[in-house]
C-alpha positions in Angstrom: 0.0 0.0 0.0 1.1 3.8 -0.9 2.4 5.7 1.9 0.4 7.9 3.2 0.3 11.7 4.6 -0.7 12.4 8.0 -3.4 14.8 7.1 -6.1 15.9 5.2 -7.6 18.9 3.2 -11.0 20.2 4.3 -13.2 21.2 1.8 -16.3 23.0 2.9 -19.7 21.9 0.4 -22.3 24.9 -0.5 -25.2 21.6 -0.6 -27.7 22.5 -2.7 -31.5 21.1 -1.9 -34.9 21.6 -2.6 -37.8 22.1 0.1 -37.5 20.5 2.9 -35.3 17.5 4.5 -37.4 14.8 3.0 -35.4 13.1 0.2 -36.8 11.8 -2.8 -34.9 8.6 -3.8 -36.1 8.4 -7.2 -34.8 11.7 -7.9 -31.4 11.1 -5.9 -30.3 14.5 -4.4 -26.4 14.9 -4.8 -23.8 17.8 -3.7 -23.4 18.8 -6.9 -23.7 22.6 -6.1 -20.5 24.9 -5.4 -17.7 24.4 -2.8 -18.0 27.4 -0.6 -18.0 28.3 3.2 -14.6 28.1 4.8 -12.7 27.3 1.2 -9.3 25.0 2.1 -8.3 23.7 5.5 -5.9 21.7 6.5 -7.0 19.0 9.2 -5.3 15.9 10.6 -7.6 14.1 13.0 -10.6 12.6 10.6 -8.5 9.9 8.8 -6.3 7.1 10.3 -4.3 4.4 9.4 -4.7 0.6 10.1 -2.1 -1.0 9.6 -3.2 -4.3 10.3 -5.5 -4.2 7.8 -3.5 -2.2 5.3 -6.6 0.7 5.2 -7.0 4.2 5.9 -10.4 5.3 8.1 -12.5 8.2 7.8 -14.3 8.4 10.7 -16.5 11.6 12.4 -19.7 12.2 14.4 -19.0 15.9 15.0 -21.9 17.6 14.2 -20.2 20.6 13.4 -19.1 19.0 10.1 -22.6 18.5 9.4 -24.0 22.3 10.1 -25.4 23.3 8.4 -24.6 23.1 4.5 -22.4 19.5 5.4 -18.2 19.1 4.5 -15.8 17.2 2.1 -12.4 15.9 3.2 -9.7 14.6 0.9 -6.8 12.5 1.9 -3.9 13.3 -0.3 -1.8 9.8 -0.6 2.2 10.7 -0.3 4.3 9.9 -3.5 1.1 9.0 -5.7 2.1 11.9 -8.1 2.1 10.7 -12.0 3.6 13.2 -14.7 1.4 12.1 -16.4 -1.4 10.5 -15.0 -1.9 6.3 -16.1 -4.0 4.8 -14.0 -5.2 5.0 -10.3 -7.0 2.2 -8.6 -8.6 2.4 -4.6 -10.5 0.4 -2.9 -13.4 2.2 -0.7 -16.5 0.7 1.6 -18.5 2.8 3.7 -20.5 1.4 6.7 -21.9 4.4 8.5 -23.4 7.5 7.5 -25.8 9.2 5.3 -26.6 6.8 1.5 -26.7 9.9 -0.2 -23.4 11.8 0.7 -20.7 10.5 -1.5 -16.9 9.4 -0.9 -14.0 8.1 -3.9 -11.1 9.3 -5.4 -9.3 12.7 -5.8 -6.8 12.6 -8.9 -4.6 14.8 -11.3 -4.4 17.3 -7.7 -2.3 20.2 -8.5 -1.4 23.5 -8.0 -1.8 26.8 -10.1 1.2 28.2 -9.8 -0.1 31.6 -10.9 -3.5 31.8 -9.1 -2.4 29.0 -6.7 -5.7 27.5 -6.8 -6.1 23.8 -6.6 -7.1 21.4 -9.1 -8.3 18.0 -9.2 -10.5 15.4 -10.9 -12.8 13.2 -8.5 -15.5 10.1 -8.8 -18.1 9.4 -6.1 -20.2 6.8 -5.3 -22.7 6.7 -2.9 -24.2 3.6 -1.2 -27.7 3.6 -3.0 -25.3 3.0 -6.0 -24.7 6.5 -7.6 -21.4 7.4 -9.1 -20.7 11.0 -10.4 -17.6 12.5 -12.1 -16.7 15.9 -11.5 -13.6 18.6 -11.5 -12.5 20.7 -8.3 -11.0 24.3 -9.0 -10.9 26.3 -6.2 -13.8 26.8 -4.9 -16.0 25.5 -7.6 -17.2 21.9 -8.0 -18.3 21.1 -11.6 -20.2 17.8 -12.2 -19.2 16.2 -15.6 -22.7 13.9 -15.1 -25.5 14.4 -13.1 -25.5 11.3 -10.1 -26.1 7.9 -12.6 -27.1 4.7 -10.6 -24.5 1.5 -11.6 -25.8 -2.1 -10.9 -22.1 -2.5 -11.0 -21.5 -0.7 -7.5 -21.9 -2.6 -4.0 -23.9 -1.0 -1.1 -23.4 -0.7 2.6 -20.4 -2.3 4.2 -19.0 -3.7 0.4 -15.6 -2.7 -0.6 -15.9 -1.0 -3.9 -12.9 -0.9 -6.7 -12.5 2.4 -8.2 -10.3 2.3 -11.2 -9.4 5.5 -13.4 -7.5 4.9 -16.7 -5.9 7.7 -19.3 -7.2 6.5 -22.5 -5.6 9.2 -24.6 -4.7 12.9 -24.4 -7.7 14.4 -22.2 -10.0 11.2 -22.2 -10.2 9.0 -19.4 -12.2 5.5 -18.6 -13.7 4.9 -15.1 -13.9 1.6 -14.0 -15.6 0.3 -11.2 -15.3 -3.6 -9.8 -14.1 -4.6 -13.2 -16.8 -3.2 -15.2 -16.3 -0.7 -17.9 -18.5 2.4 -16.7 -17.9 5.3 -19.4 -15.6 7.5 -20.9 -14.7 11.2 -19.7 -13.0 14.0 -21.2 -11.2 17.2 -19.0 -8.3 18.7 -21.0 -6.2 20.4 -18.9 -5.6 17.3 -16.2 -2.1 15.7 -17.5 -1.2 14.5 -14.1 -0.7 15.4 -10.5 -1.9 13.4 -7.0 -4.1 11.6 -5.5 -6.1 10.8 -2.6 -9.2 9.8 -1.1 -12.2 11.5 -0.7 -15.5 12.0 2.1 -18.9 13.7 1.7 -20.5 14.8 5.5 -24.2 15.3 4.8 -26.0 17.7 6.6 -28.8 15.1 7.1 -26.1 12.9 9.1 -27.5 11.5 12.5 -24.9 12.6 14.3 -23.7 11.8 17.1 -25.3 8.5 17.2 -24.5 6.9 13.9 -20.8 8.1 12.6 -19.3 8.3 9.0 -17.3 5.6 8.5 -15.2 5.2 5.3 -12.4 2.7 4.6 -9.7 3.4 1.9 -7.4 0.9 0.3 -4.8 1.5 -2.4 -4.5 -1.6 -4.7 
């Protein structure tokens, strides 16, 4: 398994809904709006490392990452970089938490060195078996797809094999347990990091049921 970093990066989610706190399932509501709030900060108590079982945990029932627009945390993994980017392949189950708040991979990370803003790719899943593709810059969180249900994606508890491939020049294939998902296209994401990423809903039932997210790097 990669090394890994002793912290994370805390993103804070501008979580879009509509009416009230009742959730429509056939109409799967997704954070899908803008990153906003407190912007980038750096955090290193929400993900831990067993070592026995070669994972990386995500694991909070502070409510104050759930008030009141909800959080994302990424993990970045230490010397994952890839000038340029090939492939990147994790291994994520949650067991806890909210079915509709997401958690995957972060990849192509980088740095602007002009604006200094940071970059990065990302797929979530959710448990109800929702994936969604999407690019971080700065603040702004642009879905490539809307949230698209996958037979091919396990529920509560079930590991789950992400797998991002470069195809070509700006066109990548997601993967997920072994099954060819789509194609994507972002030009301007050669390479860079990667890491893992978490979703805090703002419908959590904290403090009595906890997000709990495992992470392991094939």
């Amino acid at each position: 398994m990669a090394d890994v970093k002793g912290w994370c990066i805390f993103i804070a989610f501008a979580v879009l809904f509509s009416g009230c706190q009742f959730i429509d399932t056939s109409k799967p509501t997704g954070w899908d709006g803008n990153l906003g709030g407190d912007g980038v900060q750096v955090d290193s108590t929400l993900f831990s490392e067993d070592e026995t079982a070669g994972e990386i945990i995500f694991e909070t029932n502070d409510e104050q990452y759930s008030d009141p627009y909800g959080s994302s945390f990424w993990y970045p993994v230490e010397n994952s970089d890839q000038q340029p980017f090939t492939e990147w392949t994790v291994s994520a189950a949650k067991s806890s938490g909210n079915r509709n708040a997401g958690f995957g991979i972060v990849f192509c990370h980088s740095v602007d060195e002009d604006s200094g803003e940071e970059r990065m790719l990302s797929v979530m899943i959710r448990t109800d078996r929702y994936y969604q593709i999407a690019s971080i810059i700065g603040t702004e969180y642009a879905p490539n797809t809307s949230w698209t249900q996958s037979s091919a994606i396990y529920g509560t508890g079930l590991f789950n094999e992400l797998r991002v491939q470069r195809a070509s020049d700006g066109i990548f294939t997601l993967y997920i347990n072994d099954q060819e998902i789509t194609d994507f296209e972002y030009s301007g994401f050669s390479g860079g990091s990667q890491g893992y990423l978490v979703v805090v809903s703002p419908l959590e039932d904290f403090p009595d049921v906890p997000v709990n997210v495992s992470f392991k790097t094939e």
